[in-house]
C-alpha positions in Angstrom: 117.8 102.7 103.8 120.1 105.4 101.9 121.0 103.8 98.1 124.1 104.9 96.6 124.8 104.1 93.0 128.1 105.6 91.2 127.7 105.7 87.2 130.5 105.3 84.9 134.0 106.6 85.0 135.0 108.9 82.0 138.4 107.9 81.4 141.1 111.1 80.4 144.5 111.4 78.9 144.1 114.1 76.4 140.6 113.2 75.6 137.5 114.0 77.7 134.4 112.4 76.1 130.3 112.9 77.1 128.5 109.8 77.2 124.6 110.3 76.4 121.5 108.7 76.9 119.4 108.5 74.0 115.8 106.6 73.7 116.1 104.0 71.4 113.2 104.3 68.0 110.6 101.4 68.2 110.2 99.5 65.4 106.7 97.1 66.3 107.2 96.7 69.6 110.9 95.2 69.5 113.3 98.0 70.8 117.0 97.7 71.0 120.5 99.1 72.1 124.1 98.4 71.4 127.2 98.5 74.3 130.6 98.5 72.6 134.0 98.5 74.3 136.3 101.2 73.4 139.9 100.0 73.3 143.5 101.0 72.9 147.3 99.6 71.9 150.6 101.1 71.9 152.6 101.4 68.1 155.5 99.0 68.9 157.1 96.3 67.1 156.7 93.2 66.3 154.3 94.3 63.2 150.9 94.1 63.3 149.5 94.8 66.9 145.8 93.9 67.2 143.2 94.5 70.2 139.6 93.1 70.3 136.8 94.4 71.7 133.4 94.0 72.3 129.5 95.5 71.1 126.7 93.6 73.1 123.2 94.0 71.6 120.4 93.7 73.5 116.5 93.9 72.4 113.2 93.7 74.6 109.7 92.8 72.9 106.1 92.6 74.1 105.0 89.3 75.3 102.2 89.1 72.2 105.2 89.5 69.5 107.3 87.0 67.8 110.4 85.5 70.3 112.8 85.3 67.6 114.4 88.5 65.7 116.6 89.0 63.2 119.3 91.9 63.0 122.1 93.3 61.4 124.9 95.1 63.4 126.8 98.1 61.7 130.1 100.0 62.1 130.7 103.3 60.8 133.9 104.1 59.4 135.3 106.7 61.8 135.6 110.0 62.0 139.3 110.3 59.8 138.5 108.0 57.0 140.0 108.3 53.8 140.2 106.4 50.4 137.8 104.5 48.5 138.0 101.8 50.3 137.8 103.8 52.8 140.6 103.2 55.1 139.8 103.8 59.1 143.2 105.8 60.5 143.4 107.6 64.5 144.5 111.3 64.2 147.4 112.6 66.7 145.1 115.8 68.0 144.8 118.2 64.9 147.7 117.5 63.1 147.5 116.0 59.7 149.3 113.0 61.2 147.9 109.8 60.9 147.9 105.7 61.4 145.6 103.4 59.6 144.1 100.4 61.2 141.4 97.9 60.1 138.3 96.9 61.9 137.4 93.2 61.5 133.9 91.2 62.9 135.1 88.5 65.4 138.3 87.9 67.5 140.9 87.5 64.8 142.0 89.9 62.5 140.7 88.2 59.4 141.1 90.1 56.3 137.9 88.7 54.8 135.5 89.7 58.0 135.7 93.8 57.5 133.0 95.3 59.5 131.1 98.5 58.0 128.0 100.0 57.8 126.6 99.9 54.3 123.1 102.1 53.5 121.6 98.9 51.9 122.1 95.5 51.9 124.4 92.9 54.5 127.6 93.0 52.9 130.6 93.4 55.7 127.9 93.5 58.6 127.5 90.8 61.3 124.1 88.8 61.2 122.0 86.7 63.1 118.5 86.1 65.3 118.0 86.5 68.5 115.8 83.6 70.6 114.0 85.2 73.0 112.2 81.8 74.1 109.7 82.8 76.7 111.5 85.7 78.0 110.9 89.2 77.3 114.8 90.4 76.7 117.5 88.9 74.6 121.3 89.5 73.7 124.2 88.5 72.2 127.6 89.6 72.3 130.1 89.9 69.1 133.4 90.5 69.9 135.5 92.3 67.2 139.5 93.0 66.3 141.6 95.9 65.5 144.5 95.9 63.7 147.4 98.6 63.3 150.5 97.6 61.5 153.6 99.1 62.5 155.5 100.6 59.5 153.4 98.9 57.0 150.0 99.3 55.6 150.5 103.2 54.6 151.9 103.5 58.2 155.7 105.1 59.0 157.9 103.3 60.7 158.6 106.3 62.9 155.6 108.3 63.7 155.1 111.7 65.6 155.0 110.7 69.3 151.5 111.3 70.9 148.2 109.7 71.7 146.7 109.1 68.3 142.4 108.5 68.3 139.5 107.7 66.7 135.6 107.3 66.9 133.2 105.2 64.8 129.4 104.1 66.3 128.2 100.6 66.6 124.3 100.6 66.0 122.0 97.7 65.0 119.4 97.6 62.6 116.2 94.9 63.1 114.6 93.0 61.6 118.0 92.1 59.1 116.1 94.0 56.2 116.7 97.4 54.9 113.4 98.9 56.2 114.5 97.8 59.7 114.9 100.0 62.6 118.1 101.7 63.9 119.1 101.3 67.3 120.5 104.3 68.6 124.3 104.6 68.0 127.3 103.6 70.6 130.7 105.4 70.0 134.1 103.2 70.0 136.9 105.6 71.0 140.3 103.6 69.6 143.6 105.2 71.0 147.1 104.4 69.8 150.3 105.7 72.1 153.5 106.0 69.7 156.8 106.5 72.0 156.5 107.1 75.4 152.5 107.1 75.9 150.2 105.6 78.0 146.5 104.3 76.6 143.5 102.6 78.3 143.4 99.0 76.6 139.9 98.6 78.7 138.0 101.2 80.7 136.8 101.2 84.2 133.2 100.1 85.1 130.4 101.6 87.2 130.8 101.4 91.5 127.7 101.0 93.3 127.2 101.2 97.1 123.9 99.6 98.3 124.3 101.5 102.0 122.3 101.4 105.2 121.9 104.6 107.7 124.6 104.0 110.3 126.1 100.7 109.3 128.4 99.1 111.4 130.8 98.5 109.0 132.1 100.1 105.7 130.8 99.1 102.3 133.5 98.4 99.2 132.6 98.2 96.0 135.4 97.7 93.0 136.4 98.0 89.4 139.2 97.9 87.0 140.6 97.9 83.6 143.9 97.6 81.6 146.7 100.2 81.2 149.1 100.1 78.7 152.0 102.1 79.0 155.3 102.2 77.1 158.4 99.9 78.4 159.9 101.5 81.6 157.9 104.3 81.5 156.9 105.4 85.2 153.1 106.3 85.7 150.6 107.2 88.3 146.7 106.7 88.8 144.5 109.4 90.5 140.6 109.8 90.7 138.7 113.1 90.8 136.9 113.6 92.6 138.0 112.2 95.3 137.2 112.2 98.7 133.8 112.8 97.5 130.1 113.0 99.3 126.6 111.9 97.8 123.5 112.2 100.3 125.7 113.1 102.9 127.7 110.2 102.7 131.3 110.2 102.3 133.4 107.8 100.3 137.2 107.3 98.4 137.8 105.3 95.6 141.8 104.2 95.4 143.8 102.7 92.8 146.0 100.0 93.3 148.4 99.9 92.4 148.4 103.6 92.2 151.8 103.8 89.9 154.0 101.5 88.3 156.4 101.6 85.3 155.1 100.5 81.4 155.8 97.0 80.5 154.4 97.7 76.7 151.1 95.8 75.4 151.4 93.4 77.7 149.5 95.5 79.8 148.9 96.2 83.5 145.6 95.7 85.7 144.4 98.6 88.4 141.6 98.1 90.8 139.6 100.8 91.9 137.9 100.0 95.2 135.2 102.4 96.4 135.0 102.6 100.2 132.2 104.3 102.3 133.0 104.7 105.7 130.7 103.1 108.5 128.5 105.0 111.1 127.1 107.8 108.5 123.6 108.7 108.8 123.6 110.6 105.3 120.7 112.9 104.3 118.5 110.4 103.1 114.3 111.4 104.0 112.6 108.8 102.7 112.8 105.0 102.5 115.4 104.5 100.3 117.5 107.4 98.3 119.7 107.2 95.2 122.4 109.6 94.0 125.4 109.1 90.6 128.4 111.0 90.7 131.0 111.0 87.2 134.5 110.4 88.1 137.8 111.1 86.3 140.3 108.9 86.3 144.0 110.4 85.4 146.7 108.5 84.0 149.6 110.6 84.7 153.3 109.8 83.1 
């Protein structure tokens, strides 16, 4: 049997980003990573436009530790901060133009739930313990909220057009004490599209083929995510590469709907579906084979 497993998509408008693998310090035997969503919002009236996301921790142990574990999870405050505050803003490329926007722990934007990352102590981080019961892996999910006001805040009303961005890395620390370890650190790339722009508000997910030598029939696989694009604005969706081959088996991914025209933060949902055509024998010597391929995914407008 030939396996075929397609990693993530690397989502572009003007930005390219690298994801990497990194192995996670071990503090006892407890080890643990954190999964954030990166998101994005178009500047548009009515004042203030918010977006939530997402950082899922997760933590393994050995079966002679302790099933419960406490933990702290951080947020740094971006790479364009400013203030002593600071403030968080997105940066429109190299310019000195900038928005500010506020990072808040949970799903509303609640101005007493600010999320940071401070050296000592658990002041503006999210808390808790993890019950592992009789299982060796535990997680939780905390969903967060940004916030950019529109012509308020330190923001103009009219800002240079463009894709405006930002970074800041989601880590854990555990046990919840200052001498606990740090999980490695998980970048959050926030986007905001001022006049005429289009911005992933979610990100495509992984594709994975599980594919037998000469099947009879073709194998699908799909994902999606959210597209925000300006009101009216006409856009397209391609992949790259596409047709593509892994192990000697040939596949396409298509969008659908492959273009459409902005309807603002509401938002608009494309499906990618992978198909891999029936009747290939692939290059597969051995019982089973696996193979990743990175795919680009162009927003066009």
């Amino acid at each position: 049997m030939t396996r075929l497993r397609l990693l993530h998509f690397v989502g572009c408008l003007c930005l390219c980003g690298l994801l990497l693998a990194v192995c996670p310090p071990v503090h006892a035997a407890y080890s643990c990573t954190v999964t954030a969503t990166s998101s994005g919002l178009l500047y548009d009236t009515p004042s203030p436009r918010d977006v939530t996301g997402s950082a899922a921790l997760t933590c393994t142990r050995s079966s002679g530790d302790a099933n419960t574990l406490s933990y702290r999870l951080k947020a740094t405050d971006g790479n364009n901060a400013t203030g002593s505050q600071p403030f968080r803003r997105v940066r429109l490329n190299s310019t000195s133009n900038y928005l500010e926007y506020s990072l808040r722990r949970g799903g509303t934007c609640n101005n007493s739930t600010d999320w940071r990352a401070p050296a000592t102590g658990s002041s503006n981080v999210a808390t808790g313990t993890l019950n592992f019961g009789a299982a060796l892996t535990a997680s939780t999910t905390l969903t967060y909220c940004i916030r950019v006001r529109v012509g308020a805040g330190g923001n103009p009303a009219s800002p240079a057009a463009g894709v405006y961005s930002d970074t800041f890395n989601v880590f854990a620390q555990y046990p919840n004490s200052d001498a606990g370890a740090l999980s490695p650190s998980d970048p959050v790339v926030m986007t905001v599209g001022v006049n005429n722009q289009c911005v992933f508000n979610t990100y495509p997910g992984d594709l994975a083929f599980n594919y037998t030598a000469f099947s009879a029939t073709a194998q699908t696989s799909t994902t999606s995510f959210m597209l925000r694009c300006s009101s009216g604005l006409p856009w397209t969706v391609s992949v790259s590469p596409n047709p593509a081959v892994l192990q000697g088996l040939r596949y396409t991914i298509t969008p659908s709907p492959a273009s459409g025209s902005g309807n603002g933060n509401t938002g608009q949902a494309v499906t990618l579906t992978g198909s891999m055509q029936a009747g290939q024998a692939g290059t597969c010597t051995g019982p089973t084979c696996s193979a990743v391929q990175a795919h680009t995914v162009f927003i066009t407008y």
